[in-house]
C-alpha positions in Angstrom: -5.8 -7.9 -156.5 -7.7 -7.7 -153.3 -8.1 -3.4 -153.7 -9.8 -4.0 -157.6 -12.4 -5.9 -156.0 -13.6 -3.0 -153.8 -13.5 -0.1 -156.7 -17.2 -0.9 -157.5 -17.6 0.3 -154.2 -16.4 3.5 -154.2 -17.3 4.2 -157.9 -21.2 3.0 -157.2 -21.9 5.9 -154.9 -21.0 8.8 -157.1 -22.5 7.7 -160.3 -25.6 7.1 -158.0 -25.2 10.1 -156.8 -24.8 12.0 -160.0 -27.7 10.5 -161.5 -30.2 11.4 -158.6 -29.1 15.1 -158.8 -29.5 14.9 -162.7 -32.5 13.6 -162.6 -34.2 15.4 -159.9 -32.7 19.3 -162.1 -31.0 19.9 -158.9 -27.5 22.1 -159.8 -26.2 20.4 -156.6 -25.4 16.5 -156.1 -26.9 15.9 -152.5 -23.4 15.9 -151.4 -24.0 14.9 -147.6 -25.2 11.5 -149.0 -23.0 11.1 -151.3 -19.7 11.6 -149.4 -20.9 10.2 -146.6 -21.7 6.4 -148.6 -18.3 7.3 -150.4 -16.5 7.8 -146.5 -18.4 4.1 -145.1 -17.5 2.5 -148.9 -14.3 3.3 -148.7 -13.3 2.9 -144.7 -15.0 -1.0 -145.9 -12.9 -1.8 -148.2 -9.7 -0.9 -145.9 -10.7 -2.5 -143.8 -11.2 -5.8 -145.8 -7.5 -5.4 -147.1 -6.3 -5.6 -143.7 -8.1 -8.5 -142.5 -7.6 -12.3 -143.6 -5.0 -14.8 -143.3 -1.9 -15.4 -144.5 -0.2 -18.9 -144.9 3.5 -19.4 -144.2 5.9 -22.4 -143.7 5.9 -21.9 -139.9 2.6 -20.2 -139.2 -0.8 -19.2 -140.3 -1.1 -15.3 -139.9 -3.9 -13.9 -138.8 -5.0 -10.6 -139.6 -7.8 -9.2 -137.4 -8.0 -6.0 -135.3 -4.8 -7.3 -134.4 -1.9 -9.5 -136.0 -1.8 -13.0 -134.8 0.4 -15.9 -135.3 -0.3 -19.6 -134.9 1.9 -22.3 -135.4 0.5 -25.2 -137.4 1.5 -27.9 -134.7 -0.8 -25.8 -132.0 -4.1 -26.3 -134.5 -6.0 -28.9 -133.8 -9.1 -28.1 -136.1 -10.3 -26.2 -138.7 -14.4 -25.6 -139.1 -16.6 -23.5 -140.8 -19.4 -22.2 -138.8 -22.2 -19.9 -139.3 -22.0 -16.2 -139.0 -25.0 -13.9 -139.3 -27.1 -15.7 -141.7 -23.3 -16.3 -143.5 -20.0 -18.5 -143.1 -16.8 -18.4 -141.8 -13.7 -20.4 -140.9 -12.3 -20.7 -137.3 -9.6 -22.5 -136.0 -9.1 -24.3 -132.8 -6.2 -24.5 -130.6 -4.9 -27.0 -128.9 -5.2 -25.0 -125.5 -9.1 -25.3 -126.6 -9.1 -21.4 -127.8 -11.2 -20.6 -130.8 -9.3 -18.4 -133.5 -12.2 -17.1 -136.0 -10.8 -15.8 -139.6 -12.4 -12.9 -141.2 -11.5 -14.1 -144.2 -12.3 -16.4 -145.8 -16.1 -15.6 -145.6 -19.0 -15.7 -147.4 -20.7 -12.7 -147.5 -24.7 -12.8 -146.4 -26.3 -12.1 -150.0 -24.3 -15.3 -151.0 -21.6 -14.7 -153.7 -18.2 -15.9 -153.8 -18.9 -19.9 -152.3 -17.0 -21.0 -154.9 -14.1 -18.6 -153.6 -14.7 -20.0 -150.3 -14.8 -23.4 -150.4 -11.3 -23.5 -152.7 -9.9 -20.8 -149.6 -11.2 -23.3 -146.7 -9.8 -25.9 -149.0 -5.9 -24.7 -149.1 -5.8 -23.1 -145.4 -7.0 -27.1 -144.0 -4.2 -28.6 -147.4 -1.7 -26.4 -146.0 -2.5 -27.0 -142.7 -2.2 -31.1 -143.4 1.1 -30.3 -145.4 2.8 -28.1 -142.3 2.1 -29.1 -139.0 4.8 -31.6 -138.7 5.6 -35.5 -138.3 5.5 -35.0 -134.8 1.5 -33.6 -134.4 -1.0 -35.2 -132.5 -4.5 -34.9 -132.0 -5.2 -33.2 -127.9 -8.1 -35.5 -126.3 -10.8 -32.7 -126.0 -11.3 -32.9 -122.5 -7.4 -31.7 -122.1 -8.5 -28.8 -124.2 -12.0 -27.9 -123.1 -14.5 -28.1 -125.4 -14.6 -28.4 -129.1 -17.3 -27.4 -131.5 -19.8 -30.6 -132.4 -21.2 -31.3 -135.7 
């Protein structure tokens, strides 16, 4: 489950926390630190259970600051790009609009590609699978501009 991959975060801090104030023979953890990490650890990991994607049938969800939904027939192409030293899937339109996911992305120390690649993988099968009999590619200067190499 998504939430169990966050704990570490929230645990991390206190045990930190606790240690530093044990080690240092202060009676008091330096509490101001501490719930403050705790406060930014655990507004994160909200956060990154209410962004992603999710596929249906019909539509590929998106879940940014706000809810979006996109047919399948309307995409047109699914990349991964670069992101702050990191990478990330985004989806093009066929009006030319650029639809970046939050999810799934790697993060910039570099763990989970494996995670990644098999998420890019199934949104682009599903994607194949569900945009219809009827889909065809939009020439790209109908659409504006689309993202090279």
């Amino acid at each position: 489950m998504p939430w169990q991959r966050q704990l570490p975060l929230l645990v991390v801090p206190l045990v930190l926390a606790f240690n530093l104030s044990v080690e240092s023979g202060m009676d008091r953890v330096p509490a101001g630190l501490a719930i403050g990490y705790f406060v930014l650890a655990a507004l994160g990991s909200l956060f990154q259970l209410w962004v992603g994607a999710d596929l249906t049938p019909t539509e590929l969800d998106v879940h940014n600051l706000r809810r979006r939904h996109v047919q399948w027939g309307r995409i047109q192409l699914i990349a991964v790009e670069p992101s702050f030293g990191s990478r990330r899937v985004a989806v093009w339109l066929d009006s030319g609009e650029r639809v970046p996911l939050r999810a799934p992305m790697i993060p910039p120390w570099g763990t989970g590609a494996a995670r990644f690649d098999r998420d890019y993988h199934t949104i682009g099968q599903t994607w194949l699978a569900q945009r219809g009999p009827d889909w065809r590619p939009v020439v790209a200067s109908d659409a504006g501009s689309w993202p090279t190499g």
